[in-house]
N, C-alpha and C positions, 0 to 999 in steps of 0.2 A: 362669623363675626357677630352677626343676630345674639347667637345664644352668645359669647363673649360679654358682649353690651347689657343685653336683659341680667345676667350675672353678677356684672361688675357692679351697675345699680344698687341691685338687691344687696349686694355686700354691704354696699355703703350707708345700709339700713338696716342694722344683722334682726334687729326686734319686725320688719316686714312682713307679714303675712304671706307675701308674695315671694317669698326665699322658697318654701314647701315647693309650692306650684313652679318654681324655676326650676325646685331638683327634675320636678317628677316630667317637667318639660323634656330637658337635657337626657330622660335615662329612655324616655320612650323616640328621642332622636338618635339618639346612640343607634337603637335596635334598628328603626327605619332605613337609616341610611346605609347601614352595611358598613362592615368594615374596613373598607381604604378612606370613604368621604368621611364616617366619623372619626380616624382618626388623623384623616386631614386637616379637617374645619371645624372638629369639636374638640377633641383630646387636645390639640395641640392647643385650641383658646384656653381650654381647660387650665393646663399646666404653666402658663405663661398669668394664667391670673392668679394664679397658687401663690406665684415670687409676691403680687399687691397686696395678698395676705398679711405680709409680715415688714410692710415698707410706714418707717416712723417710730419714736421711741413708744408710743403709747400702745401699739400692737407688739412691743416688745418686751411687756410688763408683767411680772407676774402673778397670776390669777391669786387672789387672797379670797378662801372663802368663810374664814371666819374673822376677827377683830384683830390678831395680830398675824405677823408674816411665818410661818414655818421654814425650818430651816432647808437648804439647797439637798440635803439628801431626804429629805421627806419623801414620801410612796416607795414601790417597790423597788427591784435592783435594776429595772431596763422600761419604768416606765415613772421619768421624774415629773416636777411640778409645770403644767402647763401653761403657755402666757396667751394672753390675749389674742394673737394672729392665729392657732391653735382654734380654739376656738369660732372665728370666722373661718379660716380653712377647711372646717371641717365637713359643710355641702360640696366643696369645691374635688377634695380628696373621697370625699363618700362615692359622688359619678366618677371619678378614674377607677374608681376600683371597680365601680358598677359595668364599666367598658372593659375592662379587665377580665371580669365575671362571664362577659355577653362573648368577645374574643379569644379567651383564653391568656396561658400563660406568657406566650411569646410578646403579648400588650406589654408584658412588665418587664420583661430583659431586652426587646426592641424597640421598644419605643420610650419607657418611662425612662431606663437606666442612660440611655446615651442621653436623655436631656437633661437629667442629674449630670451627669457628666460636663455637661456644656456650660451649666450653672456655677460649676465651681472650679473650672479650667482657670489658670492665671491669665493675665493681662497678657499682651502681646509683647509689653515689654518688661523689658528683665529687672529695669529701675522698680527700686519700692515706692510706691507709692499710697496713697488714703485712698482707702475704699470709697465709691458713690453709695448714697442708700440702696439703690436699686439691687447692685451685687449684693451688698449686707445681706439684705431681707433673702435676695437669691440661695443665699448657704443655709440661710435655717428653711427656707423652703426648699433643701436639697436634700438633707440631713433629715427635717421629717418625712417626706415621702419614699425614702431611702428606709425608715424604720417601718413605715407600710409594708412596701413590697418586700420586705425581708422573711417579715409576717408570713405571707400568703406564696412567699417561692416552694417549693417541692424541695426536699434532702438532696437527690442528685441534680438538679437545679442549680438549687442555692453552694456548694461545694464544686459544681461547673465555673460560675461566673467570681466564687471568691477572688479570685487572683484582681479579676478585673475590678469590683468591689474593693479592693484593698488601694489599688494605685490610683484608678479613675475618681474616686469618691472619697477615701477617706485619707488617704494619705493629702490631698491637695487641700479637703479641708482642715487638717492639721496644720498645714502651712502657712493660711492663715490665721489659724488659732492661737498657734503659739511663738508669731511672725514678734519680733522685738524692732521691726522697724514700720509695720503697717500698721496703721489705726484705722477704728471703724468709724465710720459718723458718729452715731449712735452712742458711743463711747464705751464703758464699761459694762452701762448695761448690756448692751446687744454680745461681745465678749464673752460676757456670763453666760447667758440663754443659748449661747452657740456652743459652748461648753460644755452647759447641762444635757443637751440633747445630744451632743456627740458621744458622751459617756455612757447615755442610754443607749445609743446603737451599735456603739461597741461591746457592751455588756450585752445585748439581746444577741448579736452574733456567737457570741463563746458561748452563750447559752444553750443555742441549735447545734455550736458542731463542737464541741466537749474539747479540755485541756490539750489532746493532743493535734488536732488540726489548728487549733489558736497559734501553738508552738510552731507550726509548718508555714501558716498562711499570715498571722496577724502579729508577728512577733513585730515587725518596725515601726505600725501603727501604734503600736502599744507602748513600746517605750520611745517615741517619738514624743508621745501626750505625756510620758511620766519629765521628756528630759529638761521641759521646760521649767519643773522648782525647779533643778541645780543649777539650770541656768540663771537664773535671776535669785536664786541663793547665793552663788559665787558674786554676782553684781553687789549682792546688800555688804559681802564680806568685804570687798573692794572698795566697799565706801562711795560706790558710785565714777572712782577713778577710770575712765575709761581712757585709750590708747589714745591720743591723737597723732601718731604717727603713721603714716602713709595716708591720712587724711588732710586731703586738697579744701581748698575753697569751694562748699555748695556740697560735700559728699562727706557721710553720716563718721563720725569715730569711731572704732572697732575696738573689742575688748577680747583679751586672750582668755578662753576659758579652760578648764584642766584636761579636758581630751585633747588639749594641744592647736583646736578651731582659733581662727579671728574672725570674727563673728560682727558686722558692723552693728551698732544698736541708736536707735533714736535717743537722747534722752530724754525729750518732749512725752513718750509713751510710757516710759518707767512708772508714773504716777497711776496709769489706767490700767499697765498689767501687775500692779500691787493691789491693785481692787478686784481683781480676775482672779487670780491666783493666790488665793488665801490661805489661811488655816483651813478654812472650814470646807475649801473645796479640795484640800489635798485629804482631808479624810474623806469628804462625799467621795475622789476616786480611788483615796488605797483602799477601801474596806470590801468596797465592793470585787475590787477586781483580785485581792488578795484571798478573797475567800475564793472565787472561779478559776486563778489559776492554780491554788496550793503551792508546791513544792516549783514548781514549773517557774515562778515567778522573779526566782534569782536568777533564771539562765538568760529571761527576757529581758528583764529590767535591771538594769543595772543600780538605776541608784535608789529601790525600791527602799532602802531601808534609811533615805534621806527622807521619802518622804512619809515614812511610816512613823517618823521622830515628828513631822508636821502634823500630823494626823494626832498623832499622842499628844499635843499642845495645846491641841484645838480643844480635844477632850478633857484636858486638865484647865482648861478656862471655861466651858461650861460645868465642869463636875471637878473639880479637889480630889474628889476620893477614885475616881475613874484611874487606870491603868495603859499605859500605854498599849494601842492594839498591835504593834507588832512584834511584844512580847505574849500578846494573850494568845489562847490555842482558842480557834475557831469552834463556837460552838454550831450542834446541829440541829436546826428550827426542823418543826413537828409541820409546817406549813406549809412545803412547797418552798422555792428559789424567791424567798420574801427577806426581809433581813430587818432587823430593827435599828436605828441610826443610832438612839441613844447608848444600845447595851453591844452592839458592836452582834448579834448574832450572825451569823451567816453558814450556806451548807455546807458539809465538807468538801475537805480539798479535791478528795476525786469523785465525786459526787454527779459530775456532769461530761465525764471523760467519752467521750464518743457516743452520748446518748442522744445526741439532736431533743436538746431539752427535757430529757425525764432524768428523775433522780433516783441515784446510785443506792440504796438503805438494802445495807446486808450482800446476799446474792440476787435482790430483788430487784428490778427495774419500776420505779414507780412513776406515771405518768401523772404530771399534775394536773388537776381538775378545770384548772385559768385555761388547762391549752384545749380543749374541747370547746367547737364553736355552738352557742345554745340560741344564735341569734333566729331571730321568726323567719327572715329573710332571705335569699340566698347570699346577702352579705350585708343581713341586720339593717336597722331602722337608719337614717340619713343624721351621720352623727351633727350635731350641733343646729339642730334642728326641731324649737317645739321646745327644746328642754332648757335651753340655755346657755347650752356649756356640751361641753366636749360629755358623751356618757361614762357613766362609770361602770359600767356593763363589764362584766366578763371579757368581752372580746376585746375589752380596750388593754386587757391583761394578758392577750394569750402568747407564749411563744412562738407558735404556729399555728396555723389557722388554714383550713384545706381549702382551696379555690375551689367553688364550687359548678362542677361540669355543666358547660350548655351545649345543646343541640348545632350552635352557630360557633364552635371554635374552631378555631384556624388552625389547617393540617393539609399537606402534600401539596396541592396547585395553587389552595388559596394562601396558603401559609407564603409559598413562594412570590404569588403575586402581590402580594400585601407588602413583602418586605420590599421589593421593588421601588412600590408605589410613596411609603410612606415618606422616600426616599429624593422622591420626584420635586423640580422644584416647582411651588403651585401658579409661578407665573409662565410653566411652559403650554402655552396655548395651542400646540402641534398634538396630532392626534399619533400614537404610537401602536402600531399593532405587535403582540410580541406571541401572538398563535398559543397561549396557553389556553387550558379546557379546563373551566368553571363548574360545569352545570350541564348536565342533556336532562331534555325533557320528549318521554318516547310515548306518549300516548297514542298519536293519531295512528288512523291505519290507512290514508291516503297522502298524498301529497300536500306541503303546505306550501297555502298560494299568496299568505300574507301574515306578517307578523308587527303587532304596535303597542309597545310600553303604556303603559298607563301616566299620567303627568309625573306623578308622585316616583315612579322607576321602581316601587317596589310589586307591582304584579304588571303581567303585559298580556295580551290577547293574540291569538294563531286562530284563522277561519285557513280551512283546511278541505282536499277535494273528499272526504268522509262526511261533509254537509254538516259538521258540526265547528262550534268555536268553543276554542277551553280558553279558561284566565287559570293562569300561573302564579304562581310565588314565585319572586326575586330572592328572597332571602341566601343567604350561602349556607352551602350545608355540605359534609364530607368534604373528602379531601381530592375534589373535581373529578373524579369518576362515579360518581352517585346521583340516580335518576330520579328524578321529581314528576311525583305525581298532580294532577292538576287541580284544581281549587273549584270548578265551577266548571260546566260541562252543559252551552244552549246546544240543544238539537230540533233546534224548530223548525231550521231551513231544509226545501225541497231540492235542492240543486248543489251543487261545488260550488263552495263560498268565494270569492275575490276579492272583496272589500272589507276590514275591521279593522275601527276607530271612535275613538271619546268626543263625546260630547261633551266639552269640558265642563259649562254653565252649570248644567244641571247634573252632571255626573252620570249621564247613560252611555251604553254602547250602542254604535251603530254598525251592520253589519248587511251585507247586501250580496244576494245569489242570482239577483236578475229583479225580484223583488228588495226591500230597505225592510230589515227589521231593529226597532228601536226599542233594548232590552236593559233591566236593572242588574247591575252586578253585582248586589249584592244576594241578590233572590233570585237570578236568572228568569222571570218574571219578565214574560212580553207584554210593553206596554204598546207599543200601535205596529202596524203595518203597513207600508206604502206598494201596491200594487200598482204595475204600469198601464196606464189606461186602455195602452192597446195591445192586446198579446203578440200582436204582430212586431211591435215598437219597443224590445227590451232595453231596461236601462244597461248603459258600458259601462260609465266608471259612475262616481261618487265622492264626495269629500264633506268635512264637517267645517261648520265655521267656529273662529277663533271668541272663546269668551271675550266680553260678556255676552255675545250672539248666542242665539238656540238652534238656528237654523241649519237645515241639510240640502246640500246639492246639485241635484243630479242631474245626468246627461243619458239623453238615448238616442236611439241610435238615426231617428229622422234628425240629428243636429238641433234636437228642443233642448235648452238649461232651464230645470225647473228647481222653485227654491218653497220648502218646506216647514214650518216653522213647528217644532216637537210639540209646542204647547196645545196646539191649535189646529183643528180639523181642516180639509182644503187644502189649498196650493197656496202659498204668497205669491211668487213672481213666476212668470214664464218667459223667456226670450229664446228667437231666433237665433243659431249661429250663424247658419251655412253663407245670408247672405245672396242668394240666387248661385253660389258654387256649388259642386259636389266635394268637398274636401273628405270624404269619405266617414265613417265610424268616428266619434269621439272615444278614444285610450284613456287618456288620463285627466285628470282634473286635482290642479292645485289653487287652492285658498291664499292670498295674501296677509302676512301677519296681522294688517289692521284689519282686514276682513273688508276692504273697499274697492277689493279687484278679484278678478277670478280668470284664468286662464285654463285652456281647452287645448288638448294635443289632439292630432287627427290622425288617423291612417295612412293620411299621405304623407304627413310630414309639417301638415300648416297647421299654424298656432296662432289664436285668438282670443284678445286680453280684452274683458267685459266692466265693466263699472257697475257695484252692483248695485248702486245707489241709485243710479237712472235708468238700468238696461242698454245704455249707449256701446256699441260694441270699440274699444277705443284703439284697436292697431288689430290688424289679422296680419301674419306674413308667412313666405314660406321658409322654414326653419331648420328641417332635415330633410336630407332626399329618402330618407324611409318612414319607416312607422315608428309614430313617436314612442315611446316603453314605459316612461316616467317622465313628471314634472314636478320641482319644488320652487317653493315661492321662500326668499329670504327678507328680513329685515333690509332696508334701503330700495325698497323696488326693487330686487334683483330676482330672478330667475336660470334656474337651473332645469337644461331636460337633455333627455338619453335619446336615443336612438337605434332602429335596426343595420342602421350604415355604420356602424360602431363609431358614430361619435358621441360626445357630450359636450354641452356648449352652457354657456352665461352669458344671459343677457341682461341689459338693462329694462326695464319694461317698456319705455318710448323712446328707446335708441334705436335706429338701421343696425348697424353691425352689432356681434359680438363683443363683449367685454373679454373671453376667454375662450380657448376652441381646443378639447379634447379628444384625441384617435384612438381607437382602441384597436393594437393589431391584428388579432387573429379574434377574439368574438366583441359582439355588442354587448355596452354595460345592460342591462336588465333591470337592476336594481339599484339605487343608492339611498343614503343619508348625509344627514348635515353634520358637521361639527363643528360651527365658531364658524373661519374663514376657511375652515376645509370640506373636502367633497369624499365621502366615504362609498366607492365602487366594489358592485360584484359582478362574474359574470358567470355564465354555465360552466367555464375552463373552470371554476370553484378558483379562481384567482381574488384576492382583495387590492384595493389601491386607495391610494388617499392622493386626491390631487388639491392644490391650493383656489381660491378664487380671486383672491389678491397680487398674487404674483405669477411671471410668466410661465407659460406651460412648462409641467415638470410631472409625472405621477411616479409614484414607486408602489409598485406592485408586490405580493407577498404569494405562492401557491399555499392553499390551504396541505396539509396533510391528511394523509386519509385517515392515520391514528386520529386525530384530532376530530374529521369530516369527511363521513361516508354519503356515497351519491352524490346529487347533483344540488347546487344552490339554486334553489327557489326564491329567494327572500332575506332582505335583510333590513334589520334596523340598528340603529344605535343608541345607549343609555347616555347622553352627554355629560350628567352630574357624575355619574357612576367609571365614564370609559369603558362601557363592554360594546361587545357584540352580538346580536342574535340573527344565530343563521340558519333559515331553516332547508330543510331540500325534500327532494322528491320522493324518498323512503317514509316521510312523516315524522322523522326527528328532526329536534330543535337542539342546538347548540349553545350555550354561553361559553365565550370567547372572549379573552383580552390582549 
């Protein structure tokens, strides 16, 4: 929603300085986050501000860039005059393409094309009725990023999804296009420009798949957009007479047209589709498409030669001496699929017959120079960015353009997980395990005895019984059976590590084998070390406190919490726990989210909540009849902890009883995480469970697979932003799991 906001700003400033620094924001979030959250909470903001692009007559204007206006078939044959929303759209479609680039193909047929799709689905009801601006602006923001990805699809690809492309996308916006009872806000303008850019996507598609799949896939698209002259050319012969029989009070008059339809029509709109539908745009569409299809073009179009007499009219009211074009023979340009509007040239007729855009000369296949990408980039500079205007660059010409391969494309688990996910609705706040394999990470060569995501979710830390801790990459890579190597590798500790986690403040690792080592990760670079005073008195457990705090922990085993502050030589605080009892070892140690409590698990089972503001110890009780295993501290004073009696319990932190009380039947949870309102369980059985903390006991439990998860679970964490899992076990491998 962030990058949506920072975006939508910056639009509304296109000369901003701050547009650049928004793209370059957006494309290095894209990569960060990984492929389900960006195209969760970025693609999806992305695409839905694409529609604001083009909302209002004055973002629907077209671009004039010398003193008079050029005519509607000016530029080439599948890339006409661009308007003003065009132009601001063009950072917004530069990052979808860039998230495109970053995930692959499957961005642009699952996720772009169904939301094209959604953009230009009709109303719910079947009555005609006036478009809002919002849909308006929605179809030309459908229809251009439709001539993107058309671009950038692969041959078998693009020839996959045609079918779908034909009914989902362009047949529905034909229906509005050449609807004789809907009007647009906007009025004639917006009409035209929806027009103009439909012609170019239809013309850039026969251009890819040649005369004879046009004839197989695009033949009712095609003359769907021709049938509208004779429809409103039989209107002009009729004088306008339309039927008013079987028309009621409040329901539009219908006119009988010569394929024998009754066809209702507004006559309010008659006046806006005569400015629509001109001379001058029935030759901007016969010429073009007469020259792509050749001969092919009587079988599709019926009334091709209605409106090649319109086209001939046109041209005899700019030029006297000009000829009708649908008596001329097509000439053959020396230049590639370019065509000149004045002199009628265009390629020949079979020219482009199954060549996926090269041209047919002689027995020769010639590839035009426009379709070769020469961009710096792996998908060129951030169009409409810095220069003004949409660029005229090569690639804004090309008919195909190769997506260019990343290391992070979506394939086999993650491909399957992603489509899943994108699918999910973003207010389900339930945590879903569905046992697919991401990600193993096999470096260690002992057991790992703890595993902790970094804030950010894209690298996480494993201290392991090999005395070393590695940070990892989160990134996705391969198609979930490909192993990652590790990124950083401290080997300073003496003993089998227990403890490792962030220091958020400052940004170190803390990491602790009986001694605290407090280490840089980006230089693996030991900055201090905390030795326990008595070697007699090792510290158990450890915890970091929550920014803005610096401070570290710990607990030993005389029942001392002592608090550490990274900056600064010495000890800050010492306090007693025990209290004159023996409550035995302190296990575990969890930090409260404001950092204004701290709680102690014991060996025995008693639990003791400290204030760390005074040292006052403020409730001790006993909590489990075993050895505590884990304790988390949540938002609202609440606490979570495990046990060896196999329970798991919630408390409030100065309530007597439990808020929730968890059994586990056959082992003790071990391990868990948080998720929102839920409790994320593992235990040795390698079983996972998610139990609630808000409503009555319930857990569902899942057996891990051994395909999936060999050995024994050691460890586990969860990515909340992200929804994965990291499991590690007692062989030394690491899992990603969702």
């Amino acid at each position: 929603v962030l990058v949506s906001v920072v975006f939508g700003l910056t639009l509304s400033f296109p000369e901003c300085s701050g547009l650049y620094t928004a793209c370059k924001m957006v494309r290095w979030l894209s990569a960060k986050l990984g492929p389900t959250v960006a195209s969760r909470h970025v693609a999806r903001n992305l695409l839905r501000l694409l529609t604001s692009c083009y909302v209002g007559p004055t973002r629907q204007q077209f671009t004039v860039s010398s003193g008079e206006s050029p005519p509607l078939s000016a530029g080439n044959i599948y890339q006409k005059r661009p308007v003003l929303g065009d132009i601001v759209s063009g950072p917004v479609l530069s990052c979808l393409l860039h998230i495109a680039h970053l995930y692959g193909e499957p961005v642009l047929t699952y996720q772009y094309l169904p939301y094209i799709s959604y953009l230009v689905a009709p109303g719910s009801t079947s009555s005609p009725s006036r478009l809002n601006s919002r849909k308006e602006a929605g179809l030309l923001a459908a229809v251009t990023l439709t001539q993107k990805i058309i671009v950038y699809l692969s041959d078998t690809t693009l020839m996959d999804i045609l079918p779908r492309i034909s009914h989902e996308v362009l047949l529905p916006v034909l229906s509005f296009l050449t609807s004789l009872v809907t009007g647009f806000p906007s009025g004639a303008q917006a009409r035209t420009v929806l027009c103009v850019k439909t012609i170019s996507l239809i013309a850039l598609i026969c251009l890819r798949i040649g005369q004879e799949m046009v004839q197989q896939h695009l033949s009712e698209p095609v003359a769907t957009f021709f049938q509208v002259f004779s429809q409103l050319h039989e209107l002009r012969q009729q004088d306008l007479q339309l039927d008013p029989e079987g028309s009621s009070e409040g329901q539009l008059p219908e006119a009988v047209f010569s394929d024998g339809q009754r066809r209702p029509v507004d006559p309010t709109l008659l006046d806006e589709l005569k400015k629509v539908f001109t001379l001058e745009m029935a030759y901007t569409i016969y010429v073009p498409f007469s020259c792509l299809l050749g001969d092919i073009i009587q079988k599709i179009i019926p009334n091709h030669e209605l409106v090649g007499e319109l086209a001939g009219l046109y041209l005899e009211s700019i030029s006297p001496s000009s000829r009708n074009p649908a008596s001329v023979e097509p000439a053959v340009p020396s230049t590639g699929p370019e065509w000149d509007p004045h002199g009628g040239a265009c390629p020949q007729d079979d020219g482009h017959s199954g060549t996926f855009g090269s041209v047919l000369i002689g027995n020769r296949i010639q590839i035009p120079n426009d379709s070769q990408p020469e961009s710096p980039g792996p998908l060129g500079p951030i169009s409409g960015v810095g220069g003004g205007g949409l660029g005229n660059g090569r690639e804004d010409n090309a008919l195909k353009r190769e997506l260019p391969r990343s290391a992070h494309g979506l394939s086999g688990n993650w491909l399957a997980y992603w489509q899943y996910e994108i699918g999910v609705n973003q207010q389900d706040a339930h945590f879903h395990f569905h046992q697919i394999r991401l990600q193993s990470f096999t470096s260690h060569s002992g057991a790992v005895k703890c595993v902790a995501p970094l804030s950010s979710e894209d690298f996480f830390l494993s201290g392991s019984k090999d005395r070393t801790v590695r940070l990892w990459p989160l990134y996705n890579y391969g198609d979930g059976t490909s192993e990652t190597a590790p990124r950083l590798i401290y080997a300073q500790h003496r003993k089998s590590i227990f403890y490792v986690g962030q220091l958020e403040a400052p940004q170190y690792v803390v990491s602790c084998d009986g001694a605290v080592h407090v280490w840089d990760p980006f230089t693996g670079k030991t900055l201090r070390t905390v030795e326990p005073s008595d070697s007699r008195v090792p510290l158990t457990a450890v915890a970091v406190m929550p920014a803005p705090h610096t401070s570290i922990t710990m607990a030993s085993s005389d029942s001392t919490l002592r608090f550490v502050d990274c900056r600064k030589p010495g000890l800050q605080h010492e306090f007693r726990l025990g209290g004159g009892l023996n409550p035995g070892l302190v296990r575990s140690l969890a930090v409260s989210p404001s950092g204004r409590s701290v709680v102690a698990g014991f060996s025995s089972g008693f639990m003791v909540l400290l204030d760390t503001r005074t040292g006052l110890v403020l409730r001790g009780w006993p909590a489990h009849e075993g050895d505590i295993l884990q304790i988390k501290a949540v938002e609202g004073s609440v606490l979570v902890s495990s046990s060896s009696d196999h329970s798991l319990t919630v408390w409030k932190e100065l309530e007597q009883k439990p808020t929730h009380h968890y059994k586990s039947a056959s082992d003790p949870i071990h391990t868990f995480d948080l998720y929102g309102n839920e409790v994320v369980t593992g235990t040795v059985a390698n079983k996972i469970g998610v139990c609630s903390l808000l409503e009555p006991p319930s857990q569902a439990t899942t057996k891990l697979s051994s395909e999936n998860f060999r050995g024994t679970l050691t460890s586990l964490a969860l990515l909340p932003t992200k929804r994965h899992l990291l499991l590690g076990s007692d062989n030394g491998v690491i899992r990603l799991l969702a």
